[in-house]
C-alpha positions as CSV (number, residue, x, y, z in Angstrom):
1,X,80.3,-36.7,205.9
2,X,78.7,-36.2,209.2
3,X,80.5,-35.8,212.8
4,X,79.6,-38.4,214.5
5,X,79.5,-36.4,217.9
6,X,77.2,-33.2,217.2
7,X,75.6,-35.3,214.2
8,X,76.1,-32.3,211.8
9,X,77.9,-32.1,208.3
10,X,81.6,-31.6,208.6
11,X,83.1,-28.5,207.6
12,X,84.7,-30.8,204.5
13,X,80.7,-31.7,203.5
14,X,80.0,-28.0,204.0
15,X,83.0,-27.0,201.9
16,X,82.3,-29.7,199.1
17,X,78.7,-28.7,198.9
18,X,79.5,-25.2,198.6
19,X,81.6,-26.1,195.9
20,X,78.9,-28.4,193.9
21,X,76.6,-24.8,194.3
22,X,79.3,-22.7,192.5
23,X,79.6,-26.0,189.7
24,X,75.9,-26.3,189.1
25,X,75.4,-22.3,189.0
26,X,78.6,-22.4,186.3
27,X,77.1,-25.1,184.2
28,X,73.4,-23.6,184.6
29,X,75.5,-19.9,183.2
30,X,77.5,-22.1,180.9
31,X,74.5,-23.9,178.9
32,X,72.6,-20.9,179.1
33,X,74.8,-18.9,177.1
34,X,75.3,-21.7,174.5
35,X,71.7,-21.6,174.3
36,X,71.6,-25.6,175.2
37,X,68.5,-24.7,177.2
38,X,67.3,-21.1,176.7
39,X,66.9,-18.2,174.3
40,X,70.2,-16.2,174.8
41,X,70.9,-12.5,173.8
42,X,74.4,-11.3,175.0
43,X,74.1,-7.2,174.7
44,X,77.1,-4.5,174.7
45,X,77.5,-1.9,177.5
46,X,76.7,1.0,174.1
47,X,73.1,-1.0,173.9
48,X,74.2,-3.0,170.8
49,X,72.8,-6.6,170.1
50,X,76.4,-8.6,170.0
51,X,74.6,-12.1,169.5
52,X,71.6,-13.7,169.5
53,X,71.3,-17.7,169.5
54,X,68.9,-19.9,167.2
55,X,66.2,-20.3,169.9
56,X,66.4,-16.3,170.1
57,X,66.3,-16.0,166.8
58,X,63.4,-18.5,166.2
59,X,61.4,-17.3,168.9
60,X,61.7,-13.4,167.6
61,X,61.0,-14.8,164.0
62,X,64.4,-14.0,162.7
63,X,66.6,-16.5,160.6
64,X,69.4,-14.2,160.3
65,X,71.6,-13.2,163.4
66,X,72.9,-10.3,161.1
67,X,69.3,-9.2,161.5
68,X,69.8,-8.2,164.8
69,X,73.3,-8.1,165.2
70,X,74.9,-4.7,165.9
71,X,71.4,-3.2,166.2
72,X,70.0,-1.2,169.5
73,X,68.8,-3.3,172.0
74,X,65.3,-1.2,172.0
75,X,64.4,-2.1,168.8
76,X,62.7,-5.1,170.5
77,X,60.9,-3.7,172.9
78,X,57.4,-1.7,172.3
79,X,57.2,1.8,172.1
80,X,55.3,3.0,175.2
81,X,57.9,0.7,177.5
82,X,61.4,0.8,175.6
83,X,63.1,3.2,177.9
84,X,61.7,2.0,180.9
85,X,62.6,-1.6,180.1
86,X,66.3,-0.5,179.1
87,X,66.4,1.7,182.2
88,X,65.1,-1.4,184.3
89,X,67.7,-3.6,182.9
90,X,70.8,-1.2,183.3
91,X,70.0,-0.7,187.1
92,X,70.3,-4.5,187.5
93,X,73.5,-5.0,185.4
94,X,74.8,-1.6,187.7
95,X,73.9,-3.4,190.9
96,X,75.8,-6.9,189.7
97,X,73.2,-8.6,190.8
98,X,70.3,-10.7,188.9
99,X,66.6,-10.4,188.2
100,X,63.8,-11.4,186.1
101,X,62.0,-8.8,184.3
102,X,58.6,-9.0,182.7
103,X,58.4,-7.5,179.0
104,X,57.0,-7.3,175.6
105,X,59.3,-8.0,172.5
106,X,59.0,-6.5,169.1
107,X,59.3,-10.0,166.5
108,X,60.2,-9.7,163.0
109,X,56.6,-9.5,161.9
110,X,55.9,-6.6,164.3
111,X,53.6,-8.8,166.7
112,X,54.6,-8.9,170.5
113,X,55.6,-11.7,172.5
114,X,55.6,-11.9,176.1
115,X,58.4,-12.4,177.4
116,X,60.7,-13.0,180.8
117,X,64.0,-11.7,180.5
118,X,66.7,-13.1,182.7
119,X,68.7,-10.7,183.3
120,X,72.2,-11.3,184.9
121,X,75.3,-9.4,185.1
């Protein structure tokens, strides 16, 4: 809706839209964490893998999510940047905020795969 007198949104349009933002962002979160769309690891505050979805799982070259259930989160990621990757991702999940980060990850056959984790708190 637009005021016919200033020609600008209404506060109602600005409300609404604001609204629709918060729905999209939910759904985006929502199918993301079903893995609808994306690999999806959900990890403990102790560091423990807690799930890993199929597209995870396929990607890493796992076709067990007991393979990586309950295990240390650095078990994916490469020796010379494991602490520095979990220290990276802790200061985001501290700051309740949201960030991509660029890493390597450890698959089942012990090759690395480039990798962007999305990292959200």
């Amino acid at each position: 809706m637009v005021d016919e007198k200033t020609e600008k949104p209404s506060a109602q349009t600005n409300k609404t839209a604001g609204v629709d933002d918060v729905r999209k962002e939910s759904l985006t979160v929502m199918a993301e964490m079903l893995g609808v769309s994306s690999n999806f690891m959900c990890v403990a505050d102790d560091d423990k893998i807690l799930y890993v979805n199929e597209a995870g799982l396929d990607i890493l070259g796992y076709t067990d999510k007991q393979d990586l259930s309950g295990k240390d989160l650095r078990v994916l990621f490469p020796l010379e940047s494991k602490e520095k990757t979990v220290k990276d991702i802790k200061k985001v999940l501290s700051e309740k905020s949201k960030r991509n980060l660029m890493s390597s990850l450890i698959c089942a056959d012990g090759k690395r795969y480039g990798a962007i984790l999305a990292v959200r708190a």
